[in-house]
C-alpha positions as CSV (number, residue, x, y, z in Angstrom):
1,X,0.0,0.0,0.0
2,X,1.1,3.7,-0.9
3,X,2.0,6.0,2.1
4,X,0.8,8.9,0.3
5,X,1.6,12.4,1.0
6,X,2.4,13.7,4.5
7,X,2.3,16.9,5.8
8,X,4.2,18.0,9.2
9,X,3.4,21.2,11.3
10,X,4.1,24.7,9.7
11,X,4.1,22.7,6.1
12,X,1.8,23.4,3.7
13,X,-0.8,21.5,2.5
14,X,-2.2,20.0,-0.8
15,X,-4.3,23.1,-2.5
16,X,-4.3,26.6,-2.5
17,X,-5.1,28.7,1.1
18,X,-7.6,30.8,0.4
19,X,-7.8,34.7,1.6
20,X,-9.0,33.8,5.1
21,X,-5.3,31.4,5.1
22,X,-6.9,28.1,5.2
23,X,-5.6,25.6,2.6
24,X,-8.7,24.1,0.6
25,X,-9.1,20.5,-0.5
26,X,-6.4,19.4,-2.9
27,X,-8.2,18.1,-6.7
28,X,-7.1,14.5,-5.8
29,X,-7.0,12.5,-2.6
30,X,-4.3,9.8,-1.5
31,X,-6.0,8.3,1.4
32,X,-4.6,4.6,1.0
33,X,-3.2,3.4,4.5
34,X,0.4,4.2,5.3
35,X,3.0,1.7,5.1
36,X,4.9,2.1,7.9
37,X,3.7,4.9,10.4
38,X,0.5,4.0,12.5
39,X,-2.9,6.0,10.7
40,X,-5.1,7.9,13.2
41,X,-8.5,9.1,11.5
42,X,-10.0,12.1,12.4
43,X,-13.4,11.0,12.0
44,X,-16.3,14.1,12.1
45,X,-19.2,12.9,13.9
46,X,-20.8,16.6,13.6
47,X,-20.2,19.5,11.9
48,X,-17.7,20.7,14.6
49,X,-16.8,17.0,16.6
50,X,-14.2,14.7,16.1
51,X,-13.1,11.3,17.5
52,X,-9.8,9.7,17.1
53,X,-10.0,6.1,15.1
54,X,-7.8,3.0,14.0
55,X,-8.0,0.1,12.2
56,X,-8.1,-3.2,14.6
57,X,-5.1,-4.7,15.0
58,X,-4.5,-8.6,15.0
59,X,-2.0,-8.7,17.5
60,X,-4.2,-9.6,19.9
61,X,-1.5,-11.2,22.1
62,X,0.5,-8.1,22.3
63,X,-1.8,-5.9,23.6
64,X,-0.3,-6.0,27.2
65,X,3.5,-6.2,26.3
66,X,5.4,-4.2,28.9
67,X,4.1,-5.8,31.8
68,X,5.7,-8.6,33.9
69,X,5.1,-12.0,33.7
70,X,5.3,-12.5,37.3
71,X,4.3,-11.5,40.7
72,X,0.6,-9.2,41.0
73,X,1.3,-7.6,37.7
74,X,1.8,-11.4,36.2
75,X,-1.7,-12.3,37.2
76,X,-3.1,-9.4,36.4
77,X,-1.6,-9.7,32.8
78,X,-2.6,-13.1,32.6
79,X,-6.5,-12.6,33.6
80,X,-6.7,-9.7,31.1
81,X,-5.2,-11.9,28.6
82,X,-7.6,-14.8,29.1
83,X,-10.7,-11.8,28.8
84,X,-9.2,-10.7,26.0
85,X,-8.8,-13.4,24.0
86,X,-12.1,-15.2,24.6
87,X,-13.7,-11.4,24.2
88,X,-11.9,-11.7,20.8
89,X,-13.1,-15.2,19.6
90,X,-16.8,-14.3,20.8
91,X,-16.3,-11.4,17.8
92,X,-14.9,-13.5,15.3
93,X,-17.7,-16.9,15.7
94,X,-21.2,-17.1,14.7
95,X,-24.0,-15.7,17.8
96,X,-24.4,-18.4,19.9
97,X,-27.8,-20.3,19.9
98,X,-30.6,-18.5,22.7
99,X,-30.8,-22.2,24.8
100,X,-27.5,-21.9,26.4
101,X,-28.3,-21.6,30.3
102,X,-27.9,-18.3,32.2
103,X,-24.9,-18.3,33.4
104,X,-23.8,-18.9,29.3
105,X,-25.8,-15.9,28.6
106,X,-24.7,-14.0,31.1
107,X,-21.0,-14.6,30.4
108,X,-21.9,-14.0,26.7
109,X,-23.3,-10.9,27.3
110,X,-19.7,-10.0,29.8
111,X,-17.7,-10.4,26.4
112,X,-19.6,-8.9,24.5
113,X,-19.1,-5.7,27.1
114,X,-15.2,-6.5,27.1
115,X,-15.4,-6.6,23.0
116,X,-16.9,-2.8,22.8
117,X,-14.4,-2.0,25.7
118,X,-11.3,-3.7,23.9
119,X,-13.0,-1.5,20.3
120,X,-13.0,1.8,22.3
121,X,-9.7,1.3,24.2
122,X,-7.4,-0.3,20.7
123,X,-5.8,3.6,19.3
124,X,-5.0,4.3,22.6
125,X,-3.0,0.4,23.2
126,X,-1.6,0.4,19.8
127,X,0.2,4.0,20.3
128,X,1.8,2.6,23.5
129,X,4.7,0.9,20.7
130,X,4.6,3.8,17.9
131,X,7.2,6.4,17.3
132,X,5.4,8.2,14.7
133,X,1.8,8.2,13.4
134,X,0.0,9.8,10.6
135,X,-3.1,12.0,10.9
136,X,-5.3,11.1,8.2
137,X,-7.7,14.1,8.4
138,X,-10.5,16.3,6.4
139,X,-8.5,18.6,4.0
140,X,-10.0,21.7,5.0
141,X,-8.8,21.3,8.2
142,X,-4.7,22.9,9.0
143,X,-2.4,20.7,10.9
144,X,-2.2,22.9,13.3
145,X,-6.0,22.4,14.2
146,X,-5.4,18.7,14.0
147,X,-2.6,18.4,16.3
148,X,-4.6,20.4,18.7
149,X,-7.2,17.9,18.2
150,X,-5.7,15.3,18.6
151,X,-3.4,16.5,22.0
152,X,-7.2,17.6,23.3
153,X,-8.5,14.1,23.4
154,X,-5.5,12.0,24.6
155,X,-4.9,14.6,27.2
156,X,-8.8,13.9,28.0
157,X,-8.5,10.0,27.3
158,X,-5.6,10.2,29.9
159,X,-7.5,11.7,32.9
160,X,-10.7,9.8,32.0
161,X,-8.7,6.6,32.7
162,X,-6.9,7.7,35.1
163,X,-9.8,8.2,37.4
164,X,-11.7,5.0,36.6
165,X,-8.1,2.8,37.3
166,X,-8.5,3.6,40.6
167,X,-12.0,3.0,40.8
168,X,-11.5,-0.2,39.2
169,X,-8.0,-1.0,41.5
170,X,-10.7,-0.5,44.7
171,X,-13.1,-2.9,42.8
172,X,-10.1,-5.6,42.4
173,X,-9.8,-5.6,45.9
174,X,-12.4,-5.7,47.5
175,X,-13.7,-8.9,44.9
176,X,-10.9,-11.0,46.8
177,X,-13.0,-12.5,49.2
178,X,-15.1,-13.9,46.2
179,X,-11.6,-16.3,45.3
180,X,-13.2,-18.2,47.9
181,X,-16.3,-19.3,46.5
182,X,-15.9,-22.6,44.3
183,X,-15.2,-22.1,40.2
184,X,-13.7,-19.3,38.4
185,X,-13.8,-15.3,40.1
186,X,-15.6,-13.7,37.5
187,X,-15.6,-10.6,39.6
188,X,-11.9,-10.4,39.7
189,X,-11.6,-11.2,36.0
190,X,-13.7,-8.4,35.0
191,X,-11.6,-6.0,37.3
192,X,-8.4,-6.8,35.9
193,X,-9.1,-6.4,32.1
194,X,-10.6,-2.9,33.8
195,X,-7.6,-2.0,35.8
196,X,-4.8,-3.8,32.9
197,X,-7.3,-2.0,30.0
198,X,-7.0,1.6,31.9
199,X,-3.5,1.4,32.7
200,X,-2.7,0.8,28.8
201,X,-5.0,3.7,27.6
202,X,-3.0,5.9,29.9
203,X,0.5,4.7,28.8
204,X,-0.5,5.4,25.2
205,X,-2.3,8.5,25.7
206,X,1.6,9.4,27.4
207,X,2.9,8.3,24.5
208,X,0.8,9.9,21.4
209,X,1.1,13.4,24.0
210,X,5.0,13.2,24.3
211,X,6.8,11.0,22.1
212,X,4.6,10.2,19.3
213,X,5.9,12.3,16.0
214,X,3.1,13.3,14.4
215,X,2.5,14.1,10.6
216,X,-0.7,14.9,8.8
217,X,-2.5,13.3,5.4
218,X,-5.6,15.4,4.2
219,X,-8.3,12.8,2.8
220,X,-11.1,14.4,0.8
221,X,-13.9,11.2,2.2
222,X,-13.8,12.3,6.2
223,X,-15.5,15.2,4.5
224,X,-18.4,13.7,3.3
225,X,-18.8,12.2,6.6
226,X,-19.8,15.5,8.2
227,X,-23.1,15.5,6.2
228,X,-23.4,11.3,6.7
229,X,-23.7,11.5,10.1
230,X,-26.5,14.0,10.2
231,X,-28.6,11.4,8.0
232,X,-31.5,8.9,8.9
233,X,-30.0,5.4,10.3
234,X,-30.8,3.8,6.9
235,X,-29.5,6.9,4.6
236,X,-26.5,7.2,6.9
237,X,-25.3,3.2,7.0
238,X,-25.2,3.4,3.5
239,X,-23.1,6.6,2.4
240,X,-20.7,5.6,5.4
241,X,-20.7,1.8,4.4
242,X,-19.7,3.6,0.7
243,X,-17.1,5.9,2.0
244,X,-15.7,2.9,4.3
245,X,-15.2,1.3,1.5
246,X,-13.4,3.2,-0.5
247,X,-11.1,4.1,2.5
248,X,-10.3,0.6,3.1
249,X,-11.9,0.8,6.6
250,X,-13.7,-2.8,6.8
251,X,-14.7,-1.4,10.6
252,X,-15.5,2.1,10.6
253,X,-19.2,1.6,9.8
254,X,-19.3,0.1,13.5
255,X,-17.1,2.9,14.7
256,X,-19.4,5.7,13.0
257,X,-22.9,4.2,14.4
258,X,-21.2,3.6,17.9
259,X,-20.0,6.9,18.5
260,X,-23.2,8.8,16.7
261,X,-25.5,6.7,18.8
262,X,-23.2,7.6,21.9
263,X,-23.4,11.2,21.7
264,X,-26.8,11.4,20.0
């Protein structure tokens, strides 16, 4: 795949700026994924909102590199490993049939949780191991703007976690008595993906604040989404299942209605 152009801060970009200074959308778009550098979307879900979004990785397994293998952190790695994975083959297989017992519909229904949480939470984990990224943004936006962007929402992604880690630390603890009760802690599973989950988002909002080098790709197709997003469910899954498409994004349709639903 091509890398396409890139743009860093105080360059200009594709176009011409116009007499207020802003640079308008260049006649062609190169919006195919980069090669090498990680690609952060700047998807509008209004006319003036924006939420940061990235491909799924496969490497499910290397989500919590970085920690130990032993000692507290060693279980705790190894019980948000175990929720991650079976979070991650619940996504991949076919729904399960409705005559599984309760407790296989209520466990069902726990990974399907830990799949949106692991879909939320993946930018963040995957910029914990990047040096650089590209934004891939709406051309009549300036660099500038998207760097601000984008510093705006991992400094808020930071604190958000940052608060519910230690919620979800106190949680951890106080679901130890449950070890004792016969078969698996559910309880404790469910707060170590929390607390493992939160401690990654913070790491790589750390990293995309203060170590990440960021560039900047203008793509002509996150413009259209401004007007998508303000169509009927029906009207809207189609143009965004069109511009997905020619983006590449296989997941961003899920993305989009998440996040419109989520702030509707």
């Amino acid at each position: 795949m091509g890398s396409g152009v890139i743009f860093r801060a105080g360059t200009p970009r594709d176009g011409a700026p116009d007499i207020r200074g802003r640079w308008l959308p260049a006649p062609t778009c190169r919006y195919l994924l980069s090669s090498v550098s990680m690609d952060v979307f700047v998807i509008p879900i209004a006319h003036d909102r924006y939420e940061l979004y990235c491909e799924p990785s496969s490497e499910v397994d290397a989500a919590a590199d970085g920690i130990p293998a032993t000692g507290l952190f060693g279980r705790l790695r190894d019980r948000f490993g175990v929720m991650l994975r079976a979070a991650e083959e619940r996504h991949r297989r076919e729904a399960a049939p409705d005559d599984r017992s309760w407790l296989g519909q209520l466990t069902d229904t726990a990974l399907g949780w830990v799949a949106e949480r692991i879909a939320e939470q993946r930018l963040l984990w995957n910029l914990r191991r990047q040096a650089s990224a590209v934004a891939v943004d709406p051309p009549d936006m300036t660099f500038d703007q998207v760097l601000t962007l984008i510093k705006r929402t991992l400094q808020r992604d930071h604190d958000r976690h940052r608060v519910w880690l230690v919620i979800d630390a106190i949680g951890l603890v106080l679901s130890g008595p449950l070890a004792l009760v016969p078969g698996p802690n559910v309880v404790a599973y469910y707060f170590a993906f929390r607390v493992v989950g939160h401690w990654l988002s913070m790491r790589g909002a750390i990293q995309g604040l203060r170590r990440v080098s960021w560039s900047g790709r203008p793509c002509a197709p996150l413009t259209e989404l401004r007007d998508a997003v303000l169509m009927e469910s029906g009207a809207r899954d189609a143009r965004v299942h069109d511009i997905a498409s020619r983006l590449r994004l296989p997941h961003l349709r899920n993305f989009v209605e998440r996040v419109v639903v989520r702030h509707a």
